[in-house]
KOLMARSE-941660 format. One line per field, with one value per residue (C-alpha): x, y, z; residue number from 1. Coordinates in steps of 0.02 Angstrom, whole numbers. Each point is the difference from the previous one (the first is absolute). Layout:
! residues N
X [X|...]
Y [Y|...]
Z [Z|...]
pos [NUM|...]
END
This chain:
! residues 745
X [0|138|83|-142|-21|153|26|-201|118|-5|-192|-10|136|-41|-126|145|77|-154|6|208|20|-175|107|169|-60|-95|136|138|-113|-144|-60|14|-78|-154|-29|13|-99|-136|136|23|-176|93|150|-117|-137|121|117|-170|-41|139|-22|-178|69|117|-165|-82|118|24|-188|-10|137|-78|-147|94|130|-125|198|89|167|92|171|70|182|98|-15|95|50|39|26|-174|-95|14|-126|-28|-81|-72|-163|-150|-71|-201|-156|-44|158|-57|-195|65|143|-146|-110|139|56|-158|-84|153|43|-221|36|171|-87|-158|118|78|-143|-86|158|49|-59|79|159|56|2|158|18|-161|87|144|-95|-112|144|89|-168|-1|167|-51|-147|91|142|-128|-90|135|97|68|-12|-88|171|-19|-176|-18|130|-85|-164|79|37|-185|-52|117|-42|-208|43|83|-155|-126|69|65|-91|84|-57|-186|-16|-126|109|160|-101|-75|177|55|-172|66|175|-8|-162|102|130|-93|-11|196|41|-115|73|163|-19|-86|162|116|-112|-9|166|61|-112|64|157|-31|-82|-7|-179|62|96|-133|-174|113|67|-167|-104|147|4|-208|16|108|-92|171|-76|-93|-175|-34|154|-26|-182|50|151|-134|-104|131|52|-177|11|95|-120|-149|84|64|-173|-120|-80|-100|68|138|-93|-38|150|-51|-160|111|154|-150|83|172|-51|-115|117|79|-155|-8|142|55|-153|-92|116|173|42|-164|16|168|-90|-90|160|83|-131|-16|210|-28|-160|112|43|-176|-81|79|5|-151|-154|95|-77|-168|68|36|-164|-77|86|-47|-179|-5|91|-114|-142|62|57|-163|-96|116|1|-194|-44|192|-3|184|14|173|-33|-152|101|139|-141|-47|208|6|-157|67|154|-100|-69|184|43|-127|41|156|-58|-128|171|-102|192|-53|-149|77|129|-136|-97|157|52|-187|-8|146|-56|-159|37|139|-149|-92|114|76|-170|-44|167|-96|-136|105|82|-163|-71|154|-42|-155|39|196|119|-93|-12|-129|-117|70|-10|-164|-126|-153|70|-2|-122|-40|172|-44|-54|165|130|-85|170|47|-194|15|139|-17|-165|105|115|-170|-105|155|33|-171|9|-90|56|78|132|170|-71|-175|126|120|-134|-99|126|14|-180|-25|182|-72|-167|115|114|-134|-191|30|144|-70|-168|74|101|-132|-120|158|26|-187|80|137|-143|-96|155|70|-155|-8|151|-26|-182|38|169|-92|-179|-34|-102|-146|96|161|33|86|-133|-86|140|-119|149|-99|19|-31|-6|-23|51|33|168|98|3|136|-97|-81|-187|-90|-183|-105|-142|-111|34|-184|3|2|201|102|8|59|147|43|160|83|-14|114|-93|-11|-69|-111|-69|-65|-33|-173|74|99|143|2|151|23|181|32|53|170|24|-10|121|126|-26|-1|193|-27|-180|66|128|-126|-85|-186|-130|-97|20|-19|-26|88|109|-27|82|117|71|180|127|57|131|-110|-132|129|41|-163|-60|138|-47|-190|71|92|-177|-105|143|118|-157|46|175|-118|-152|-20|-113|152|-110|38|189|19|147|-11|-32|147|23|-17|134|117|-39|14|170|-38|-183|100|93|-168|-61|-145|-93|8|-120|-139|-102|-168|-153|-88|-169|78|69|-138|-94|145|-10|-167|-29|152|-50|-198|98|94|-170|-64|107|18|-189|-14|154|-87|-171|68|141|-60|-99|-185|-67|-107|-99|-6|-86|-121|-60|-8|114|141|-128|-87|170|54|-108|-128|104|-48|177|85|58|77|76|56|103|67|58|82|93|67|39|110|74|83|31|86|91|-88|83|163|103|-81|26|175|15|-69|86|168|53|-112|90|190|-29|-52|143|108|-73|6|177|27|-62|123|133|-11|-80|88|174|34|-88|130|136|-43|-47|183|72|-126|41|185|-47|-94|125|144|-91|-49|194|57|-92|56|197|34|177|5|76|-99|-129|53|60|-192|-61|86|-9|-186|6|107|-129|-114|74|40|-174|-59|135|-65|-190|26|104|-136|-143]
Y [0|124|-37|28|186|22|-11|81|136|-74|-4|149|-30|-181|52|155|-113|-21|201|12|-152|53|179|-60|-133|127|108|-134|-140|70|-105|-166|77|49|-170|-66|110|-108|-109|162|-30|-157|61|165|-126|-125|147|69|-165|-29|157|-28|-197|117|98|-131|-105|213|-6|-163|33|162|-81|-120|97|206|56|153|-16|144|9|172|60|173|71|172|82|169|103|-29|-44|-210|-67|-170|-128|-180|-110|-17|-133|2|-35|137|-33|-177|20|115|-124|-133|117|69|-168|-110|143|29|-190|-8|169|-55|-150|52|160|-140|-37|174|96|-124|82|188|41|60|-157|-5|190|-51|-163|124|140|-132|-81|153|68|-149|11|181|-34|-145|118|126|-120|-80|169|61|171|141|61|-187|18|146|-75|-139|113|113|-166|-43|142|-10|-178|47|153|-123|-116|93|85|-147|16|186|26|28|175|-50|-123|122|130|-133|-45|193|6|-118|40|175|-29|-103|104|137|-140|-50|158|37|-224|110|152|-107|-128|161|77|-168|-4|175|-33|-176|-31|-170|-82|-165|-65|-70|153|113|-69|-9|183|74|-82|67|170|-2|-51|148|106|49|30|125|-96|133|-39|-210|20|81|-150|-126|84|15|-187|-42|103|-137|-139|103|11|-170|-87|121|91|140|154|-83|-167|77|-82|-179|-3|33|-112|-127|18|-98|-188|-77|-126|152|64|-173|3|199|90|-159|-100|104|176|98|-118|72|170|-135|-77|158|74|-198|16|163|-7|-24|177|79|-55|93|186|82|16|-106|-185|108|75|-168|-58|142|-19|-173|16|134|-93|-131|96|75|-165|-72|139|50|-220|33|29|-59|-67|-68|-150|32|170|-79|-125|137|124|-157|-9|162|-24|-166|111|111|-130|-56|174|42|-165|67|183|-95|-106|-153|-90|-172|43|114|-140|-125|97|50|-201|-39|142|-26|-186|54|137|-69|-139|133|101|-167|-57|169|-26|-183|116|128|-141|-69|137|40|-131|90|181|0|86|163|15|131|-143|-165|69|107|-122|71|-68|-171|-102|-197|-54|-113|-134|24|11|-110|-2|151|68|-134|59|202|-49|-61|152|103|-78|1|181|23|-58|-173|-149|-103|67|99|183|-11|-64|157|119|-39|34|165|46|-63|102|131|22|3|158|97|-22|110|-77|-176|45|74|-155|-123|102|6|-207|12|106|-119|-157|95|93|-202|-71|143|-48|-197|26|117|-110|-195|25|140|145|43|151|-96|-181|-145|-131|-20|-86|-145|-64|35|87|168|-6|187|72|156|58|127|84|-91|-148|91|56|80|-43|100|-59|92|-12|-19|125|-13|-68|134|31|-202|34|178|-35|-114|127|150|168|-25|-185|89|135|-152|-135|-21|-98|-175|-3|-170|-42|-125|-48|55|-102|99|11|-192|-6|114|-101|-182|-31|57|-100|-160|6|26|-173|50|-114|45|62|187|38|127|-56|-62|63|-157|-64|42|-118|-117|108|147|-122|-65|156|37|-150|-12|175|-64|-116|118|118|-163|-34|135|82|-137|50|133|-74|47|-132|-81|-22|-67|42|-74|51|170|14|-49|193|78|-114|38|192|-18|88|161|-21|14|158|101|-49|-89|-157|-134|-115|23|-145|2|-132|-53|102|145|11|-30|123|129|-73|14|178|27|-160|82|150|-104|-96|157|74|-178|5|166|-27|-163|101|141|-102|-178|-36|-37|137|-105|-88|166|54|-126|38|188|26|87|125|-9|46|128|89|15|81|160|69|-65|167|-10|-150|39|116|-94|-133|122|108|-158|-68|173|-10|-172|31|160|-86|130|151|-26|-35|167|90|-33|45|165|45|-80|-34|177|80|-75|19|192|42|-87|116|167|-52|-20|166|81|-81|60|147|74|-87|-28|151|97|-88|21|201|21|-54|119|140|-22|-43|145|105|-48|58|151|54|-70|136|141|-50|109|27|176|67|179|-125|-71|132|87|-161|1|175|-42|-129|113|122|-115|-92|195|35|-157|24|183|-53|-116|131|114|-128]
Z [0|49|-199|-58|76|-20|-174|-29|-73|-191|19|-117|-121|-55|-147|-56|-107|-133|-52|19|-119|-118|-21|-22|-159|-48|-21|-49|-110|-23|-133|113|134|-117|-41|145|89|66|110|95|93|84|98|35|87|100|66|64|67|78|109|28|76|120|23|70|113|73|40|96|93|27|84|94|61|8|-18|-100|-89|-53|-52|-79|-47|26|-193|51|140|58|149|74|-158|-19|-161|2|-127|74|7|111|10|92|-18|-105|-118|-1|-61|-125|-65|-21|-112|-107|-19|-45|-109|-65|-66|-72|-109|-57|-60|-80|-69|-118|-73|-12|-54|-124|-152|58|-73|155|97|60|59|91|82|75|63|102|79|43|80|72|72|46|95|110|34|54|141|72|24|188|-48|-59|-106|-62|-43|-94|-110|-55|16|-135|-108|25|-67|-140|-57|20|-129|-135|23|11|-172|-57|-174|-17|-183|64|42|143|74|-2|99|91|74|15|110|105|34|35|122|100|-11|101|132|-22|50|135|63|-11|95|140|-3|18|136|111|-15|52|158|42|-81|-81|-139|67|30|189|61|-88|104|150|5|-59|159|105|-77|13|163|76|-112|-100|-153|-111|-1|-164|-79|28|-41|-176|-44|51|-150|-125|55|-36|-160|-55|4|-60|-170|9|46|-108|166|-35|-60|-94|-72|-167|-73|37|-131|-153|56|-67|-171|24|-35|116|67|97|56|91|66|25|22|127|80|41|-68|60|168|43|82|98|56|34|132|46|39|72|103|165|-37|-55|140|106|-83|3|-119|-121|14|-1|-163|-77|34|-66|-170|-7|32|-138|-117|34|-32|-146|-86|8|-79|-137|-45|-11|-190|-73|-168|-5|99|53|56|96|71|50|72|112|44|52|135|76|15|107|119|33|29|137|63|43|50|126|45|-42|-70|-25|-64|-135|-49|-3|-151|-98|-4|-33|-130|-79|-58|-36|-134|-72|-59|-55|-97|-74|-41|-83|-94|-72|-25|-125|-66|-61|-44|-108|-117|-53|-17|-25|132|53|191|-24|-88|86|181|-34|120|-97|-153|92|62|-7|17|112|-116|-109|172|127|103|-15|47|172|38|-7|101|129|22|-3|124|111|-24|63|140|-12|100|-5|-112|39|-3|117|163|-26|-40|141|122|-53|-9|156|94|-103|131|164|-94|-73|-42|-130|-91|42|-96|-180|3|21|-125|-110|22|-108|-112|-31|-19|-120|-137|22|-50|-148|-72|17|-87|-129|-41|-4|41|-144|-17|-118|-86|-53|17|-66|31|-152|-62|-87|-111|-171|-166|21|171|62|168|108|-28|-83|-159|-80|-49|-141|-15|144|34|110|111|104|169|114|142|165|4|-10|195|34|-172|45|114|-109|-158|-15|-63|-178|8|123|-126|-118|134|-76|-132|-35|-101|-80|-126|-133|-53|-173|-152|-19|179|-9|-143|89|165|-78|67|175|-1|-59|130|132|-63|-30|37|-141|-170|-44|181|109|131|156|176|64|162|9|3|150|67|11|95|130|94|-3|80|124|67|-1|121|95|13|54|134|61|112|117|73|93|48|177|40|164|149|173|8|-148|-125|-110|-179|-91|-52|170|46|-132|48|205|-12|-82|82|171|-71|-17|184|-82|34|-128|83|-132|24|-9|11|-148|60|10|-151|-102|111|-69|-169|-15|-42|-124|-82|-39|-75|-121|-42|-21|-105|-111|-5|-72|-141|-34|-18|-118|-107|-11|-172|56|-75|-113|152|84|-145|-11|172|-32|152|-64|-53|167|82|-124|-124|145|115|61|16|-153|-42|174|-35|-155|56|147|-140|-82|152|44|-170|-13|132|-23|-196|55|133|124|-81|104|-167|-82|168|-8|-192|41|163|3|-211|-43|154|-45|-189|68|103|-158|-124|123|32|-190|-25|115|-36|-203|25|147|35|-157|-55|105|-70|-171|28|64|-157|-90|67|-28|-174|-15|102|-124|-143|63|61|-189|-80|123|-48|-151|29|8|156|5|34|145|79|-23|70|133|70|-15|103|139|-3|42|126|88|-45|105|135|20|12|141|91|9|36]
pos [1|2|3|4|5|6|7|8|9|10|11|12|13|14|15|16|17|18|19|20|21|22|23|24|25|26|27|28|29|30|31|32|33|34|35|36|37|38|39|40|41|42|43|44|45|46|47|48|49|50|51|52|53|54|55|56|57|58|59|60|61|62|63|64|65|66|67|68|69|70|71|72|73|74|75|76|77|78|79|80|81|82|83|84|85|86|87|88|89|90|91|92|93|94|95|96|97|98|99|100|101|102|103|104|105|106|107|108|109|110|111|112|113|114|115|116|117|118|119|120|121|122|123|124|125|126|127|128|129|130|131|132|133|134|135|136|137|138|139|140|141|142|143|144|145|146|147|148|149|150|151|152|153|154|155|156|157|158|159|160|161|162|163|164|165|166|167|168|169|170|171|172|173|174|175|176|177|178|179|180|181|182|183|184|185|186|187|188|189|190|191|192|193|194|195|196|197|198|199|200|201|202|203|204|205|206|207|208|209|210|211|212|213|214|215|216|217|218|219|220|221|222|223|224|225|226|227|228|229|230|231|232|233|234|235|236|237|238|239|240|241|242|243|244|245|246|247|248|249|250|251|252|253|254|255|256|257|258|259|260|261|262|263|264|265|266|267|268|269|270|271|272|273|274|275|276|277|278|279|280|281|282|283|284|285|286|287|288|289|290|291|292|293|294|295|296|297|298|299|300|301|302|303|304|305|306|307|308|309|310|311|312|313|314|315|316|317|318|319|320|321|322|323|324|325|326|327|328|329|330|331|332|333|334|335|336|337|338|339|340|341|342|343|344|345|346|347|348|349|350|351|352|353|354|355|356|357|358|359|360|361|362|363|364|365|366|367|368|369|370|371|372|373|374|375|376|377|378|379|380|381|382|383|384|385|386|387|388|389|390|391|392|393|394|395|396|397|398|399|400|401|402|403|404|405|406|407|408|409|410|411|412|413|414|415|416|417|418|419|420|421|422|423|424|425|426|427|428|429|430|431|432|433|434|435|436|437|438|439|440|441|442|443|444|445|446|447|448|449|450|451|452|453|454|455|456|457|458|459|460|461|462|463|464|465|466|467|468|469|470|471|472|473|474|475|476|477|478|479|480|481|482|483|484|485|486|487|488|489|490|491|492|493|494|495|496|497|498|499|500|501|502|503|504|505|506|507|508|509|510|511|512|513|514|515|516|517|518|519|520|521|522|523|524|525|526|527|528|529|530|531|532|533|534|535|536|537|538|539|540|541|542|543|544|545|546|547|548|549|550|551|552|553|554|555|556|557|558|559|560|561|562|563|564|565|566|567|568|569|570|571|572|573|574|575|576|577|578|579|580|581|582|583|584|585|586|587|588|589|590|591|592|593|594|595|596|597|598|599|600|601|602|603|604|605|606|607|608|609|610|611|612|613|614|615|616|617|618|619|620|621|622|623|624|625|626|627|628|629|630|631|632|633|634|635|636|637|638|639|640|641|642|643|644|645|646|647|648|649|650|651|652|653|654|655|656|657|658|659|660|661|662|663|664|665|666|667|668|669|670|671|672|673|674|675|676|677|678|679|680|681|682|683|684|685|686|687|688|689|690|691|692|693|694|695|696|697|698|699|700|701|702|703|704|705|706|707|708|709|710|711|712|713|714|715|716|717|718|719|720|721|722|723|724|725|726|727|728|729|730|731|732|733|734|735|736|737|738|739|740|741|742|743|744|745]
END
């Protein structure tokens, strides 16, 4: 056990070798190393597996032994300042290594298979194993010195993802969007790493908590002066994890491939805020107003989150709306100081969505096959619908990750959520109630997306495939001939949040499309390809290969199962869950109690309530998004409910305020157009203006006027000296003449 501690230091460098040998044949045989890319997937998969075996023998002994290891090493020293570099190794560092790890090894392999066809596979291969490498150096680091360094390459490696397909305009702002957001954080992680240290005089994690309850204690500090490092520290994390007011960038990192949404923007990058006020919540505690702060930004974020995933019509963007909320509820976990409980949902979350998003990638890739690579077309949801019959795994499994996101036992999410919402009641009434109305927020955008995506919707759908000539169906324009049907009234209200304005200003009508004789003739390669059933037909949304469908049903596993390391249900001294053992250590640092057991009874008596908001909120998705319409009709209740409605104008524009609001991602994104790029751009174009028209303008009149001067002296030189002479008596007379005046005034 000791060896293996000791030697915990490689942990981050084993998967370095994948990008330092992809660069170095790409630079010396390139050639080779082109067509051989696809063995690169191999060594980048077994290096990761290899760390996620160390991973794992860390954990148990973790539980066994509730011990932490750290080792570090004098980098430089001088006079009083000593930096040093090491390796803790805790709980915390341990649940983190586990979901870097296993995600990590599922995206690597279904990446093989999704990326295969990119020409960038190999660049693709190397930045994920040096983010990789990045994010493990980042969790087992001693330091704060240590961890904004691997922080910064974090951030570096998310930028060259999230724009990994640079020649689309969208997806090269996209990434800008992203780095220099978090770079208002980095700096603000920064200032409050410089600050802590001018007051205490380490960065070490140990001697930091230690000198700060000592200082605290005497009262030798500046509570203002800790109060504002604890904000800039938590600065930090808010840009890192996509809390509200810097989450804007975290929608459009949804166009790098979806593998690294998975993986990046689920499972590790966006929870290393959470693990940074998780490593420092020994110090928030104890400076004022700031756990209260935390919480506060997390129950806002998770507020916000919810609504703005409302009326989505890009899955990802839906799915990364939903991330930023159950980012939230970890966060005011932590504000409320509920630790295990905010560790619980990040490991149950973390599963969870990387299903989804690698399901929604099975999704795109299906979807692919019928309208060609366009993300605005093969992740639109309302040009979906009825998948289900054409992807029955993929459809099972994205149900999975949605009924656990909302909360429904007994799968991963429902145990970690439910220990929030019900800490949430003993900190604050207030908080505890937006959260639980938001966890029926979260059940009914969840059950939008999985609807609109397999279950289909009357406006746009895929399940009339009927696998006969001239088969006609609701798609897009590029199939040839549009046909217009009159749409009967009365369902514009139920279709109005999954259609952006324009569809909205001719929702009375169906679009139905027929493919076109040349489009088939232009298409008839890619078709035959795709294997059509039928002849003359369109093609048909597939289930994607075998090594797309593993990860995902490994992590389906891991969202049936991983809810059970923290099942509180240890009565009558018995043993605790296996997760508050493994976190009894840093449990015991926060002077809490982590006996959480409960009985059965009263837990269903807390469950109870949160589980009739989900039901509620699945009931009413179900309601407005599943296709009955046609029975509905039949029994004149649809009409009943709307067109008889005494406040459908009221409604109406309820629909709408809240359609808005979510399509305009609740005006923060224009807010900060106007104020902060209109204000820079500005100040950059007043600044512009004085620097050419008055700096340079004085400049440039200085040389006039001794341009101007010259030639006027050139024509006074005539060479006569009667001439100067008169000249210059005349300027003696005046200078007397002036000389005199002042004398007498």
């Amino acid at each position: 056990m000791e060896y293996a501690y000791q030697y915990s230091w490689i942990i981050p460098f084993i998967p370095l070798p994948v990008p330092m040998l992809i660069g170095v044949g790409l630079l010396l045989f390139p050639t080779p190393t082109k067509n051989l890319r696809r063995m690169w997937a191999f060594p980048s998969i077994l290096l990761l597996s290899i760390v996620m075996i160390l991973s794992v023998y860390l954990s148990i002994q973790q539980i066994n032994r509730s011990s932490i290891c750290q080792y570090v090493w004098s980098w430089t020293i001088n006079n009083d300042f000593s930096l040093e570099f090491g390796y803790l190794i805790d709980p915390l560092t341990s649940i983190m290594l586990m979901l870097i790890t296993t995600v990590g090894i599922l995206v690597l392999f279904y990446s093989d298979n999704y990326m295969s066809h990119d020409q960038g596979y190999l660049r693709f291969f190397a930045y994920l194993s040096f983010f990789n490498t990045s994010m493990l150096g980042l969790v087992t680091s001693s330091n704060l010195i240590q961890i904004y360094i691997f922080w910064e390459l974090v951030g570096v490696c998310s930028y060259l993802l999230i724009g990994f397909w640079f020649t689309r305009p969208i997806a090269a702002t996209a990434c800008q969007k992203a780095f220099v957001t978090n770079r208002v954080g980095d700096f603000g992680l920064l200032l409050g790493i410089l600050g802590l240290y001018w007051i205490t005089g380490s960065f070490e994690f140990r001697d930091l908590f230690e000198i700060f309850n000592n200082l605290i204690y005497n009262n030798e500090v500046n509570f203002l002066f800790v109060t504002l490092c604890s904000f800039l520290l938590f600065a930090g994390a808010v840009a890192k994890s996509a809390q509200f007011p810097l989450h804007v960038w975290l929608p459009d990192a949804m166009e790098g491939p979806t593998p690294i949404s998975a993986l990046i923007h689920a499972a590790t990058m966006v929870a290393a805020g959470i693990f940074l006020v998780a490593r420092l919540l020994p110090l928030f505690i104890i400076i004022p107003y700031t756990t209260f702060f935390i919480s506060l930004i997390g129950i806002i974020t998770v507020l916000l989150g919810a609504t703005l995933a409302l009326a989505q019509k890009d899955i990802k963007k839906s799915l990364a709306y939903s991330t930023m909320s159950q980012l939230g509820y970890m966060m005011l976990a932590l504000g409320m100081g509920s630790y295990r409980a905010a560790l619980f949902h990040l490991i149950t979350h973390a599963y969870s969505k990387a299903l989804l998003f690698l399901g929604s990638g099975s999704i795109i890739h299906s979807m692919e096959s019928i309208v060609g690579y366009s993300p605005e077309k093969s992740q639109n949801m309302v040009l979906m619908g009825g998948l289900k019959k054409h992807v029955p795994i993929t459809k099972t499994a994205f149900l999975v990750g949605t009924l656990s996101l909302c909360g429904i036992p007994p799968l991963a999410c429902f145990w970690s959520k439910d220990e929030i919402l019900n800490d949430s009641w003993f900190y604050s009434p207030i908080f505890a109630i937006i959260a639980c109305s938001t966890a029926g927020l979260t059940a009914f955008y969840m059950f939008r997306v999985y609807l609109l995506t397999f279950e289909g919707h009357l406006n746009v759908q895929f399940q009339n495939y009927s696998g006969k000539k001239s088969s006609s169906f609701y798609s897009i324009s590029l199939w040839g001939k549009e046909i217009s049907k009159p749409r009967k009234k009365g369902f514009h209200l139920l279709t109005l949040l999954a259609m952006d304005k324009k569809e909205r200003a001719s929702f009375f009508w169906n679009k139905t499309y027929q493919i076109d004789g040349n489009v088939k003739n232009i298409l008839s390669p890619f078709l035959t390809t795709i294997n059509f059933r039928t002849k003359n037909t369109f093609s048909y949304p597939q289930e994607s290969d075998n090594t797309m469908i593993f990860p995902i049903f490994v992590l389906v596993l891991f969202t049936f199962f991983v809810g059970a390391i923290g099942i509180p249900f240890n009565q009558d001294g018995g043993d605790l869950d296996i997760l508050s053992k493994m976190l009894n250590p840093a449990i015991n640092l926060l002077h809490q109690n982590s006996n959480n057991s409960v009985n059965f009874e009263e837990f269903l008596t807390n469950a109870s309530s949160s589980l009739s908001i989900a039901f509620l909120g699945i009931f009413l998705a179900t309601f407005l998004y599943k296709p009955i319409y046609s029975s509905l009709q039949n029994l004149n209740l649809l009409n009943l409910v709307v067109k008889r409605t005494p406040n459908r104008v009221l409604w109406d524009k309820i629909i709408n305020v809240i359609y808005d609001w979510s399509h305009n991602r609740g005006y923060i994104d224009a807010l900060y157009t106007k104020c902060l790029t209109g204000g820079i751009r500005g100040l950059a174009e007043l600044t512009h203006f004085f620097d050419r028209r008055v700096f340079d303008g004085i400049t440039n009149g200085v040389g006039l006027a001794s341009f101007f001067l010259g030639e006027g002296i050139k024509y006074v030189g005539g060479g006569r000296i009667s001439s100067y002479l008169l000249l210059y008596l005349v300027f003696v007379l005046i200078f007397f003449a002036f000389q005199i005046f002042i004398i007498k005034f």
